[in-house]
KOLDO-255913 format. One record per residue (C-alpha): x, y, z. Coordinates in steps of 0.25 Angstrom, whole numbers, always signed. Example, Ala and Ser with C-alpha at 12.3 -4.5 7.8 and 13.67 -1.06 7.14 Angstrom:
<site x="+49" y="-18" z="+31"/>
<site x="+55" y="-4" z="+29"/>
END
This chain:
<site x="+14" y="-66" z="+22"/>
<site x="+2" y="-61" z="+10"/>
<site x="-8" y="-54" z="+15"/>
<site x="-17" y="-69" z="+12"/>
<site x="-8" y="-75" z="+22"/>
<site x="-13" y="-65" z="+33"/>
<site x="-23" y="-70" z="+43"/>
<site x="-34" y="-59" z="+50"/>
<site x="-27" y="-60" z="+62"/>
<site x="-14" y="-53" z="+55"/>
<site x="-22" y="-41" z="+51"/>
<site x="-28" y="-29" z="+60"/>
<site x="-45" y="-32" z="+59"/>
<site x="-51" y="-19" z="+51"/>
<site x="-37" y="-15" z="+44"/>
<site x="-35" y="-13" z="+29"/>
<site x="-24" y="-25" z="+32"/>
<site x="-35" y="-33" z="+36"/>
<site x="-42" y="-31" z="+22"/>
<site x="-28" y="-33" z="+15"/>
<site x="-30" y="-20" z="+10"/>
<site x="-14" y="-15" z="+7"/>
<site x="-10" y="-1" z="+4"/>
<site x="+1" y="+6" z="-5"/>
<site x="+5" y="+20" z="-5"/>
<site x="+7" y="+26" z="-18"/>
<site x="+10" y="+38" z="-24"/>
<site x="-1" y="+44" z="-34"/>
<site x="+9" y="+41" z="-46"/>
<site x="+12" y="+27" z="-42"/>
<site x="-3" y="+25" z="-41"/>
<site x="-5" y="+29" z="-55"/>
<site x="+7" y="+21" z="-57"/>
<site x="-2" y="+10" z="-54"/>
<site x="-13" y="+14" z="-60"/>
<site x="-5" y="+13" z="-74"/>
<site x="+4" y="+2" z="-71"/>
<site x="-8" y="-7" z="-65"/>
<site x="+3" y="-11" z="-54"/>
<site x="+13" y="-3" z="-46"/>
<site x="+27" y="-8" z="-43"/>
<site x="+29" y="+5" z="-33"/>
<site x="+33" y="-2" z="-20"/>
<site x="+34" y="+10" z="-11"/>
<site x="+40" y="+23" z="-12"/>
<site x="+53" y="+23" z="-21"/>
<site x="+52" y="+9" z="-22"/>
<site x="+47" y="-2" z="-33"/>
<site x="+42" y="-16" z="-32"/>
<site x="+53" y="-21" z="-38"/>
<site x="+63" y="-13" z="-28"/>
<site x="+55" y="-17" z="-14"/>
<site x="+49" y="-31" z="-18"/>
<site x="+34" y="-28" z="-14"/>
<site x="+25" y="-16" z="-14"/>
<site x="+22" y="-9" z="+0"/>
<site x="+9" y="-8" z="+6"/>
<site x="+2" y="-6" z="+18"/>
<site x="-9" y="-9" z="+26"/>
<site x="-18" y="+4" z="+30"/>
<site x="-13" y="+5" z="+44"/>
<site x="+2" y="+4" z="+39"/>
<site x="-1" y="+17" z="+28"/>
<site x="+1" y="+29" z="+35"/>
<site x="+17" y="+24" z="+40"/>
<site x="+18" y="+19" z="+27"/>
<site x="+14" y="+34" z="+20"/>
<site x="+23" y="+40" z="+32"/>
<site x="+36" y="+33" z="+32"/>
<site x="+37" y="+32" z="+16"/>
<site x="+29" y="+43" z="+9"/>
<site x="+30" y="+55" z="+19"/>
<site x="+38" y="+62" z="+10"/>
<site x="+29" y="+59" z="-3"/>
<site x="+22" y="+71" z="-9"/>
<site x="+16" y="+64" z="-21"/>
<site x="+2" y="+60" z="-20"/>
<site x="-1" y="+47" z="-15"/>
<site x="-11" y="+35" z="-13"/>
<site x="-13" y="+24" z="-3"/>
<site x="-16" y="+12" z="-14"/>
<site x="-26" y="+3" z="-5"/>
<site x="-22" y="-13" z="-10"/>
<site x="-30" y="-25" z="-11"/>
<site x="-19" y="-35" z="-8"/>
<site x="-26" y="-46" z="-15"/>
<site x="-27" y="-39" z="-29"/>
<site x="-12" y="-35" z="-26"/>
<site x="-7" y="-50" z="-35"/>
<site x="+5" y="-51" z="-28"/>
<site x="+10" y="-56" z="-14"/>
<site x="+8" y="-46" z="-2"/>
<site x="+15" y="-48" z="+10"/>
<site x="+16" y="-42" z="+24"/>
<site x="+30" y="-39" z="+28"/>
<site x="+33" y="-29" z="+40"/>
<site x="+17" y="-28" z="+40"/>
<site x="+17" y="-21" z="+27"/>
<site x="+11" y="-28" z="+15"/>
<site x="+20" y="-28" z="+2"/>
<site x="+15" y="-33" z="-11"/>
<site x="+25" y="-41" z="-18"/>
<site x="+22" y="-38" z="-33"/>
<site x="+17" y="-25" z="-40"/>
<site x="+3" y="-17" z="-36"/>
<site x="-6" y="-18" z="-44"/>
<site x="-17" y="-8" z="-47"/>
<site x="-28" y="-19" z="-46"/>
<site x="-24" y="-21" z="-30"/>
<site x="-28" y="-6" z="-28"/>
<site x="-40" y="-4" z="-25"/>
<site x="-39" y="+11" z="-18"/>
<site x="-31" y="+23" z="-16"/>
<site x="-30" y="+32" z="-7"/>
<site x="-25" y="+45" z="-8"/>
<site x="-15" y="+50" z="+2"/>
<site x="-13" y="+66" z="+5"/>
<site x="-4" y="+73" z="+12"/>
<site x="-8" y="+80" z="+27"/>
<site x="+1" y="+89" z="+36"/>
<site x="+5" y="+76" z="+43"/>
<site x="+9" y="+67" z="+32"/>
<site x="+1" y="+57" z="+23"/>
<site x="-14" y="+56" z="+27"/>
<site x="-18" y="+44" z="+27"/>
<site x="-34" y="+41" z="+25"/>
<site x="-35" y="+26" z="+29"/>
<site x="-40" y="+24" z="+41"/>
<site x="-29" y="+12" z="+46"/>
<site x="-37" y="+3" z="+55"/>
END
């Protein structure tokens, strides 16, 4: 199912989800990866497009187990990329309840980021997941 196909009813009322807004956690050299590149092919950690089949995101509530289970170890600087899944140009599909974009990132989708620091008791995360 594409984020198009979704009824209001599928999605939590006030949520970035709701909006369609779709996040991807990057490292700050992936980011300017993008940045050069105009698209990145980084799936996740360790991972490429072309190795996993999509690109993972999440929605806002999802970030923080997302940062927890796969980047706790990380201690490069790192960035929350906020995605508009309708600039994204390829399919994005909800599978698990994670959206995954079935083609590359590119740069035009991205509309913010947000800086992610490290506290005492992990990632900080500074969305406010209604």
């Amino acid at each position: 199912m594409t984020t198009a196909d979704r009824s209001a009813s599928d999605v939590p009322h006030g949520s970035d989800e709701s909006q369609g807004l779709l996040y991807h956690c990057a490292t700050q050299a992936q980011w300017a990866d993008l940045q050069r590149d105009g698209e990145s092919r980084v799936s996740t950690r360790g991972r490429t497009l072309e190795q996993e089949g999509f690109i993972h995101c999440s929605y806002a509530g999802q970030v923080a187990g997302v940062l927890e289970r796969y980047y706790a170890d990380v201690d490069e600087p790192m960035l929350l990329l906020r995605v508009d899944p309708a600039l994204v140009g390829a399919e994005v599909v909800v599978e698990n309840g994670f959206p995954h974009v079935y083609g590359p990132l590119p740069l035009v989708a991205v509309f913010d980021t947000v800086p992610l620091t490290r506290g005492e008791q992990g990632w900080e995360l500074p969305l406010a997941p209604e």
